[in-house]
C-alpha positions in Angstrom: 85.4 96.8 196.1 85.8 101.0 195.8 89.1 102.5 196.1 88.2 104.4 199.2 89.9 104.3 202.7 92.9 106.6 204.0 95.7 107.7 201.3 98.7 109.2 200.6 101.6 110.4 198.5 105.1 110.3 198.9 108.3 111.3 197.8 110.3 108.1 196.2 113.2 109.1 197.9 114.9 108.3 201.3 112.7 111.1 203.5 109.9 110.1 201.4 109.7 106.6 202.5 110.5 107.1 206.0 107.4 109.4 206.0 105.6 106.7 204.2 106.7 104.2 207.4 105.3 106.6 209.9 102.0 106.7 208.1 101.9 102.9 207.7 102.8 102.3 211.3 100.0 105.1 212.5 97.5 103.4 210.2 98.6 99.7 211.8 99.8 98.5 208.8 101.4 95.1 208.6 102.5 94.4 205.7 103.3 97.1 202.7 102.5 95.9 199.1 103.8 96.8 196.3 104.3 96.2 191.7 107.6 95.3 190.9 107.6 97.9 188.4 111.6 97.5 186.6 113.4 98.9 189.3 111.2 102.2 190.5 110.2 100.1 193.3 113.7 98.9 195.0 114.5 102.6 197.0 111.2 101.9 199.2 111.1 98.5 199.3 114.9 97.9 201.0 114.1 100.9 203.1 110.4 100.2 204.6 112.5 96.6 205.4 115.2 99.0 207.2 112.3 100.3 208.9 110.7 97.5 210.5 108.0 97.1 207.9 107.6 93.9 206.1 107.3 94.5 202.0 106.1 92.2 199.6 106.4 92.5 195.8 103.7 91.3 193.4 103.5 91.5 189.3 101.7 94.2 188.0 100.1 92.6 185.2 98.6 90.0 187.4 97.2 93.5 189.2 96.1 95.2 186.5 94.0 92.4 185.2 92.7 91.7 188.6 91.2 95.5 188.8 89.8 95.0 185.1 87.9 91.4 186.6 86.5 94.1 189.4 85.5 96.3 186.7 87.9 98.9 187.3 89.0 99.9 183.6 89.9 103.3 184.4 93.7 103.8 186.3 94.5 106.6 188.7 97.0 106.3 191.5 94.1 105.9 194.4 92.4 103.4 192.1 95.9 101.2 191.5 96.4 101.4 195.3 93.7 100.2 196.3 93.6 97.4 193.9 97.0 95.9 194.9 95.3 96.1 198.4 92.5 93.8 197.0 94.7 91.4 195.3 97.1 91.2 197.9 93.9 89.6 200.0 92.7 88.1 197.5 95.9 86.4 197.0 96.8 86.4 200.9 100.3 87.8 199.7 103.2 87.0 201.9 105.9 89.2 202.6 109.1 88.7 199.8 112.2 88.4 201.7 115.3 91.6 201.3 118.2 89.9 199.3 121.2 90.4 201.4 124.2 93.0 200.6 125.9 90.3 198.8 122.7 89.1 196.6 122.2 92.4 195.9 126.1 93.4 194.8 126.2 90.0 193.1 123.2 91.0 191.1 124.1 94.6 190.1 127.6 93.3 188.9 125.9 90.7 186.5 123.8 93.0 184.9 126.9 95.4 184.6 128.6 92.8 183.2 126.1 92.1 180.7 125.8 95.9 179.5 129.4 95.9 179.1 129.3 92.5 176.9 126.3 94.1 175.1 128.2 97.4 174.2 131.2 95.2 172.9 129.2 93.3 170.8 127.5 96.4 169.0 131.4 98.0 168.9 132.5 94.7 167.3 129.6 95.4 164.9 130.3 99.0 164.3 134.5 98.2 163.4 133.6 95.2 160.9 131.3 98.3 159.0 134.1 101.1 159.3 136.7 102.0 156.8 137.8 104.9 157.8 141.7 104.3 159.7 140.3 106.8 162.5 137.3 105.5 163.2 138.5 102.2 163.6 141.4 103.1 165.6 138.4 105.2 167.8 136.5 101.9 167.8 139.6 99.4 169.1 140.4 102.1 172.1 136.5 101.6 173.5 136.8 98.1 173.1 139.4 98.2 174.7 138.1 99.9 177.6 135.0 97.0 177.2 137.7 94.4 177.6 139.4 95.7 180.9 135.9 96.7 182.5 134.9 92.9 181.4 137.6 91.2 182.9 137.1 93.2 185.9 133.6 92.5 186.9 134.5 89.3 186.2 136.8 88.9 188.5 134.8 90.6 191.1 131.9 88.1 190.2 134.2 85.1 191.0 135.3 86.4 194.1 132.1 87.1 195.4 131.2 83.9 194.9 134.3 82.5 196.7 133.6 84.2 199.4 130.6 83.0 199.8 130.6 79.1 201.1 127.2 78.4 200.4 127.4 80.1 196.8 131.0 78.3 196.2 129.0 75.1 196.9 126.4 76.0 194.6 129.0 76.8 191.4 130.8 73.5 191.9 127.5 71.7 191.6 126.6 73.7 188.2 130.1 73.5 187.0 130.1 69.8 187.3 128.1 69.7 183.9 130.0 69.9 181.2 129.2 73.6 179.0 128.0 75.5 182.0 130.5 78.5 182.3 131.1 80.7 185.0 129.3 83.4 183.7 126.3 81.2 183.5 126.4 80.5 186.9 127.3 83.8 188.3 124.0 84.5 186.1 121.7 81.7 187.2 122.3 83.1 191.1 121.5 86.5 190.3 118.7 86.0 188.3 117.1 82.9 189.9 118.4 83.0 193.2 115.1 80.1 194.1 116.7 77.4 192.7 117.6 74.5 194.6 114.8 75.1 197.3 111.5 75.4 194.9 110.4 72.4 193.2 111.2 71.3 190.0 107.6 72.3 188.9 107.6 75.6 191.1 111.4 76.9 189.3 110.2 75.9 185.7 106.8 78.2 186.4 109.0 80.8 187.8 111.7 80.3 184.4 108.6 80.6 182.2 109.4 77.0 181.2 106.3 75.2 182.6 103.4 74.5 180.5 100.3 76.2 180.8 97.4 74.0 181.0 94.8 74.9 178.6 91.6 72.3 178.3 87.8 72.5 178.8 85.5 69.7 179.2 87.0 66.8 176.7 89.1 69.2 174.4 92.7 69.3 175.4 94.3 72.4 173.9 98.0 72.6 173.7 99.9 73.8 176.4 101.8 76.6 175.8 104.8 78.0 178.4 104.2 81.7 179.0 105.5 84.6 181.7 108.3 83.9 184.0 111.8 85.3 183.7 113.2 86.3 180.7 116.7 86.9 181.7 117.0 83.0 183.4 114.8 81.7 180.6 117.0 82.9 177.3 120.1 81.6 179.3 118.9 78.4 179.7 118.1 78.3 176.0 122.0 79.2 175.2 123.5 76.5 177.5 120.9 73.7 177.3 122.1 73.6 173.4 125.7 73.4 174.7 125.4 70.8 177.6 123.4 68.9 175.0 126.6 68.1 173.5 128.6 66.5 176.4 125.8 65.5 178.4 124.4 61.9 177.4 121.1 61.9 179.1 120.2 65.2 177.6 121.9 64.3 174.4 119.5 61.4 174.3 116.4 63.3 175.6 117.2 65.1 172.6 117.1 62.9 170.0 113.9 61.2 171.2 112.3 64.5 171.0 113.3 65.2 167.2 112.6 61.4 166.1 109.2 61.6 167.4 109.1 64.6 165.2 109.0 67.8 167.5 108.9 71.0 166.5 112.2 73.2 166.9 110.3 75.6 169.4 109.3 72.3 171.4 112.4 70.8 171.3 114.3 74.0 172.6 111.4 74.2 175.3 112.0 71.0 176.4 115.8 70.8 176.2 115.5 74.0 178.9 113.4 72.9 181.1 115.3 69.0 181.5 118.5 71.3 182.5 116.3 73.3 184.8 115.3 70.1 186.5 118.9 68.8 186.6 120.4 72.1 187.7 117.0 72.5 190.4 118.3 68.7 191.8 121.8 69.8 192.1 121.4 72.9 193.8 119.3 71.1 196.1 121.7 68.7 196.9 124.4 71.3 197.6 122.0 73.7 200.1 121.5 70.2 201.5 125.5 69.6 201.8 126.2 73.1 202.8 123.7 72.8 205.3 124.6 69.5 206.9 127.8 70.5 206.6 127.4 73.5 209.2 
């Protein structure tokens, strides 16, 4: 494979990517690929949607190794190009569906939400280290602030969710176990907006909760969990230690892991995962509701 054929650059900005279009379309292309890269690639990939071109998103790790297996070590822009082009066949890449208005509000007021929990943490941290009467009382007015903008996303996370009958649905059927808050739901929709119609394997791959096989011939190696989301995955670690508690099956699931003599790691792999699979199952049943339902 060489990185040749016809190229471009554009601007990664709203007349960029219109320009872009109008190349794509006069080259008769079908389907536009490209790395989710953090965020860098959301501008072009809503718009070329906007525009009647199909997008699809792949993980530029997976790319980067591909172009090193086709003996590409060196990176330049024409070379990266035209190796998401050959992974994307190699791969036959589908196109990734737009998130709606909604998924997309839903998902930026989460991770607000999160910053603004994060920034009251490190002012909590900052007040128990003070002395001084003015830098404290400096320290309680932005927390203060933090608490009202907290409260507020929160609120505009729960009515979203309201408003939406399918996503009401949804938080009913994670709120029916015992230790799964609100926030953790508003969370597990944003982040992992799959679950309920992948398969139990499928959403613990996608969580980074599967394990990885890992044998040749007759040795079998252990099987370590690796990739997958880190934001749905550390979640799940925080509430699958809490539902433990009222839940019996998973309070039992426990305790047979740690008499059998697990590690820690193992355990808290495990304990994950088994939520995963129960929150996967009741998701499903409530798209299966909703749907019969309408």
């Amino acid at each position: 494979m060489e990185p040749s054929g016809a190229a471009g650059r554009f601007r990664n900005d709203a007349a960029g990517i219109a320009e872009l279009a109008a190349w794509c379309q006069g080259h008769g292309v079908e389907l536009a690929v490209m790395e989710a890269s953090g965020g860098g690639e959301r501008l072009a990939f809503l718009l070329l949607w906007e525009l009647s071109l199909p997008c699809a998103l792949v993980n530029a790790r997976n790319v980067r190794r591909f172009a090193e297996a086709m003996g590409f070590l060196e990176k330049t822009d024409r070379i990266d190009a035209a190796m998401i082009v050959g992974y994307a066949q190699a791969k036959r890449v589908q196109a990734t569906p737009p998130p709606s208005a909604a998924e997309q509000r839903l998902k930026a007021l989460v991770a607000r939400l999160g910053q603004v929990t994060g920034d009251l943490t490190i002012q909590k941290q900052r007040k128990s280290a003070a002395a001084n009467a003015e830098i404290i009382a400096s320290l309680d007015e932005v927390m203060a602030l933090l608490v009202r903008q907290s409260r507020r996303l929160e609120g505009e996370i729960a009515s979203l969710i309201d408003d939406d009958p399918l996503w009401a649905c949804l938080d009913r059927a994670f709120r029916s176990l015992k230790g799964v808050a609100s926030r953790s739901v508003a969370r597990l929709m944003a982040e992992l907006p799959e679950i309920g119609i992948l398969s139990n394997k499928a959403i613990a791959k996608l969580a980074g909760l599967a394990p990885i096989a890992n044998d040749s011939g007759k040795r079998s190696g252990r099987r370590p969990v690796r990739g997958g989301r880190a934001g749905p995955r550390s979640l799940l670690f925080l509430i699958a230690r809490i539902v433990a508690k009222y839940d019996p099956h998973l309070a039992a699931f426990h305790q047979r892991l740690q008499a059998a003599g697990k590690e820690k790691m193992v355990i808290r792999i495990a304990l994950a995962r088994k939520l995963l699979v129960i929150l996967n199952a009741k998701a499903r049943d409530a798209r299966s509701e909703f749907a019969n339902a309408t």
